[in-house]
C-alpha positions in Angstrom: -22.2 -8.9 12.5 -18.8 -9.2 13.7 -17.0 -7.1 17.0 -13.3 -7.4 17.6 -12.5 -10.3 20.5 -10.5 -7.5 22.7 -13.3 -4.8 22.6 -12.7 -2.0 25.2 -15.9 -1.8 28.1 -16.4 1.9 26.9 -15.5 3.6 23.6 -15.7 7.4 23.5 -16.9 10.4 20.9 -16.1 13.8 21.2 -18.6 16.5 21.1 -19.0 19.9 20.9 -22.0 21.3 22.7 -21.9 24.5 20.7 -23.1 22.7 18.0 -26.9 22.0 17.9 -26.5 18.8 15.6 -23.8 17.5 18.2 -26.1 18.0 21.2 -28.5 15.5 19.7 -26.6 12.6 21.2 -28.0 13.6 24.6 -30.9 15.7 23.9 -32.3 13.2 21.3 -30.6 9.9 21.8 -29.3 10.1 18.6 -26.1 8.7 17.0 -25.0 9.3 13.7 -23.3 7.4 11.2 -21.4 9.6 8.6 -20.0 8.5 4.6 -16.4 8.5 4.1 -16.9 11.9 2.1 -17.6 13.5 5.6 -14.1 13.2 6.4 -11.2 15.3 7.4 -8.4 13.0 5.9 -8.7 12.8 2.2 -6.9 9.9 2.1 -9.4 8.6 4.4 -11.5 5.4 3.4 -10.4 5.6 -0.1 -9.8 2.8 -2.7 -6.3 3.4 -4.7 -7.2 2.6 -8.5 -4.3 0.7 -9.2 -3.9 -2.3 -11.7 -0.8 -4.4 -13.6 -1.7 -4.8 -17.4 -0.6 -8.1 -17.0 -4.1 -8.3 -15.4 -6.0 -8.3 -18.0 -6.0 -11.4 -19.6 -9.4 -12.5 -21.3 -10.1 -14.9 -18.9 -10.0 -12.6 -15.9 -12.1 -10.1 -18.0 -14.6 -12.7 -18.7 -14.8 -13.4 -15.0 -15.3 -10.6 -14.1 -18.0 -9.5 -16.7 -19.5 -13.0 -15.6 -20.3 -11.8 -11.9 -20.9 -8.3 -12.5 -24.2 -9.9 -15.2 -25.1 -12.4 -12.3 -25.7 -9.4 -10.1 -27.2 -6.8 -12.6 -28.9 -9.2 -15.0 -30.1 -11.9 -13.0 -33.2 -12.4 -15.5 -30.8 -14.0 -18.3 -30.0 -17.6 -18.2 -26.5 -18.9 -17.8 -26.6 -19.6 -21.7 -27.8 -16.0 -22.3 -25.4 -14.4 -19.7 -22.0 -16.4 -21.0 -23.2 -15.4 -24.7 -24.0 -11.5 -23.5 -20.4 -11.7 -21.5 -18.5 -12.9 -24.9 -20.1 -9.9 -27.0 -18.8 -7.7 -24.4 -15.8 -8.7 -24.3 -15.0 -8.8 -27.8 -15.8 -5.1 -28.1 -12.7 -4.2 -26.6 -13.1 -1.8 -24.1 -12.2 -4.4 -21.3 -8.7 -4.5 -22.4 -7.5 -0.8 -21.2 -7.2 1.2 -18.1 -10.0 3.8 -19.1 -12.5 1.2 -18.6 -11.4 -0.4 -15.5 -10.9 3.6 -14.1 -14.4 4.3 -14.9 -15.9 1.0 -13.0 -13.5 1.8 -9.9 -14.7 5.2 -9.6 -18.2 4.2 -9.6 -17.6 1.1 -7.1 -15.8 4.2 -4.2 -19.0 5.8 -5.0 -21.0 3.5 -4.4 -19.2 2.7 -0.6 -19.1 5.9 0.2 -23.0 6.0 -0.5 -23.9 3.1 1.4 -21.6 2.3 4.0 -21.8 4.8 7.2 -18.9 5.1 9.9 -19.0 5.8 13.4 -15.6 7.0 14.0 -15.3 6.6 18.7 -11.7 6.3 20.7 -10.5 4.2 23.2 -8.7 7.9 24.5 -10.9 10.4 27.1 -7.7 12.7 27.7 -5.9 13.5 24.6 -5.3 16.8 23.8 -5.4 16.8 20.5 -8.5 15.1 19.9 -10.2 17.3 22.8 -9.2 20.4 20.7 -10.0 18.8 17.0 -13.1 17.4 17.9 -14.3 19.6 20.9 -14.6 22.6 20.1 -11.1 23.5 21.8 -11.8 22.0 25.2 -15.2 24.0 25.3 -17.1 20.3 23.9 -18.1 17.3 26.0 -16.9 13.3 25.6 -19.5 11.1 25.8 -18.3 7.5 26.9 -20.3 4.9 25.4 -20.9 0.9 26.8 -19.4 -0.7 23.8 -21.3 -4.0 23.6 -24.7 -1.9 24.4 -23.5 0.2 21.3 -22.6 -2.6 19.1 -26.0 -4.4 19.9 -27.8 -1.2 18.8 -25.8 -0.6 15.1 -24.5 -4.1 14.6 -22.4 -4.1 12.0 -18.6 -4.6 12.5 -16.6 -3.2 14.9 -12.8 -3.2 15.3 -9.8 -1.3 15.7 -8.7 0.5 13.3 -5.2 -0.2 11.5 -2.5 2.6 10.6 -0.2 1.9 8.1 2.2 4.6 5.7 1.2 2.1 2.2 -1.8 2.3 1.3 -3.7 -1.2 0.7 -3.6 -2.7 -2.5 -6.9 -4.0 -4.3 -6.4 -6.3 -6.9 -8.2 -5.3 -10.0 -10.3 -9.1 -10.4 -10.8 -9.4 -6.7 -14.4 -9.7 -5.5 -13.9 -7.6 -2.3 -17.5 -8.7 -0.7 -18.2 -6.5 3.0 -15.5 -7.6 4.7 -12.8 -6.3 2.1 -14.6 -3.3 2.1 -14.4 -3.1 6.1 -11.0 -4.0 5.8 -9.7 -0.6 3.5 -12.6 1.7 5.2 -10.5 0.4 8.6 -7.5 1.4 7.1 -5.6 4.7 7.8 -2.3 6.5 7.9 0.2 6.3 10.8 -0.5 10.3 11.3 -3.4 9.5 12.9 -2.2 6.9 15.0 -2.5 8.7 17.9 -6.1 8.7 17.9 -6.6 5.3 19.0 -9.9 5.2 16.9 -12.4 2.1 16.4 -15.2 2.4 14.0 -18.4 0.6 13.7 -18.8 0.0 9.6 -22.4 -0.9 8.5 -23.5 -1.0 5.2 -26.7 0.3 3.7 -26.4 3.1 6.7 -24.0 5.8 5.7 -25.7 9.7 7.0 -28.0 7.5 8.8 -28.9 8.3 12.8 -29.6 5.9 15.3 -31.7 6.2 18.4 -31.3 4.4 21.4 -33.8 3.8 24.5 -31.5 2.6 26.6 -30.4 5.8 28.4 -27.6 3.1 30.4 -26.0 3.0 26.9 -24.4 6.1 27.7 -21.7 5.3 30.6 -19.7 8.6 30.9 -20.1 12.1 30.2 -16.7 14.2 30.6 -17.1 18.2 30.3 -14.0 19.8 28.5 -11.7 22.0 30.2 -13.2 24.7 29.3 -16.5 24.6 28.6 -18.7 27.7 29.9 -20.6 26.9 33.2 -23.6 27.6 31.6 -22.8 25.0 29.3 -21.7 23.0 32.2 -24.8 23.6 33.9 -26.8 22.7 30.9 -25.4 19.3 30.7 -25.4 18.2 34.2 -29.5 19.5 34.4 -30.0 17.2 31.1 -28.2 14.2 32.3 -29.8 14.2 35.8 -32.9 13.7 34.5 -32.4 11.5 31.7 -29.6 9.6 32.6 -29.5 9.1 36.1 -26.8 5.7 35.7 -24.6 8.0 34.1 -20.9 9.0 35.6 -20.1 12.5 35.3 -16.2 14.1 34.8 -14.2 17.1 33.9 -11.0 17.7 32.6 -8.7 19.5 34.3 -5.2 20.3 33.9 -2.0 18.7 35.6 -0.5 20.8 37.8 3.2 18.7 36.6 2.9 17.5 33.1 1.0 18.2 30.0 -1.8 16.4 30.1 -5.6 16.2 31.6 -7.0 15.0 34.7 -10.7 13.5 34.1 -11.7 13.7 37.6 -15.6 12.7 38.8 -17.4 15.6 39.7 -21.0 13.9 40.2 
């Protein structure tokens, strides 16, 4: 497990109450973590396949046939593996890009099955985000206790970093979890604005997590504008399940473009 040393107190997730599936984070107590291929941003979470030729010299292509035959055929011997990896390799196909192609696209695939993302904010007034993610101000914020959160997925949890190059990934490069974190942390200065920090665990992607520990849940902010009924809805559900926690609204600045969040309970 690893968490990032300047962790916010409270991280936030928009909503949009409209949506049954979204109302499960207060009606059931349910969090969900999504796979990359959930995403809005196509360049989101992926791997670049990129390589030099000058790569692929026979002794990184035996290494690298040497660690993939310690993970899928641990039942040979060292003697059996190093003979299997030289038969391989003097077939040929190691020595071109089609290859090397093939085993990248089935490595993304294989992230994007297994490692889920919980995408939350350090930002509860950004317009933007309120009208991307919210249902167009008619959704809800939830503000979560971070550490609480972070105890209950482990995992990591960082920041994450925007950049206009995409990383590169050496071809021979054993990338292990934490180069994995690293590029699905990575995204494009577009998005920068978004503040985000995701919690990245792996063996949980489209997986939902329940909590008991209603205090988990710090802050609930209703959007601008929400229905009352909505509104209503809400405000009946969290005074009887979360007593501890805060309620808000946005409003609107009477001066400059921007939201209030002002306590309304």
């Amino acid at each position: 497990m690893e968490i990032f040393k300047g962790l916010p107190p409270i991280l936030y997730k928009y909503r949009d109450w409209a949506n049954n599936y979204h109302q499960k984070i207060l009606t059931e107590n349910q969090i969900f973590l999504s796979s990359q291929n959930g995403f809005n941003d196509p360049f989101d979470a992926t791997i670049p396949f990129r390589y030099d030729e000058r790569e692929l010299t026979p002794e990184n292509i035996f290494k690298k046939l040497y660690e993939s035959g310690k993970e899928f055929m641990p039942h040979l011997t060292d003697e059996e593996l190093i003979d299997e990896c030289y038969k391989q390799q003097h077939s040929g196909i190691f020595e071109n890009g089609t290859y090397w192609k093939d085993y990248y696209d089935k490595y993304v695939e294989n992230v994007n099955e297994n490692f889920g993302i919980l995408s939350l904010t350090i930002k509860n007034d950004n317009l933007l985000m309120w009208s991307h993610y919210a249902n167009c101000h008619k959704g809800f914020c939830v503000g979560f206790n971070s550490i609480k959160l972070f105890n209950l997925i482990s995992g990591s949890l960082g920041p994450v970093i925007y950049d206009n190059v995409m990383l590169n990934v050496p071809l021979f490069d054993k990338l292990g979890i934490e180069g994995v974190t690293r590029l699905l942390n990575t995204k494009s200065c577009d998005w920068a604005y978004e503040e985000e920090y995701r919690i990245i665990k792996s063996f949980a992607a489209n997986t939902a997590f329940t909590f008991e520990d209603e205090t988990i849940v710090e802050k609930v902010i209703l959007g601008l504008k929400m229905p009352e009924e909505s509104k209503n809805e809400i405000v009946n559900l969290l005074r009887s399940k979360f007593p501890e926690t805060k309620i808000y609204e946005a409003t609107k600045d009477l001066e400059q473009f921007k939201l209030n969040i002002i306590p309304i309970l």
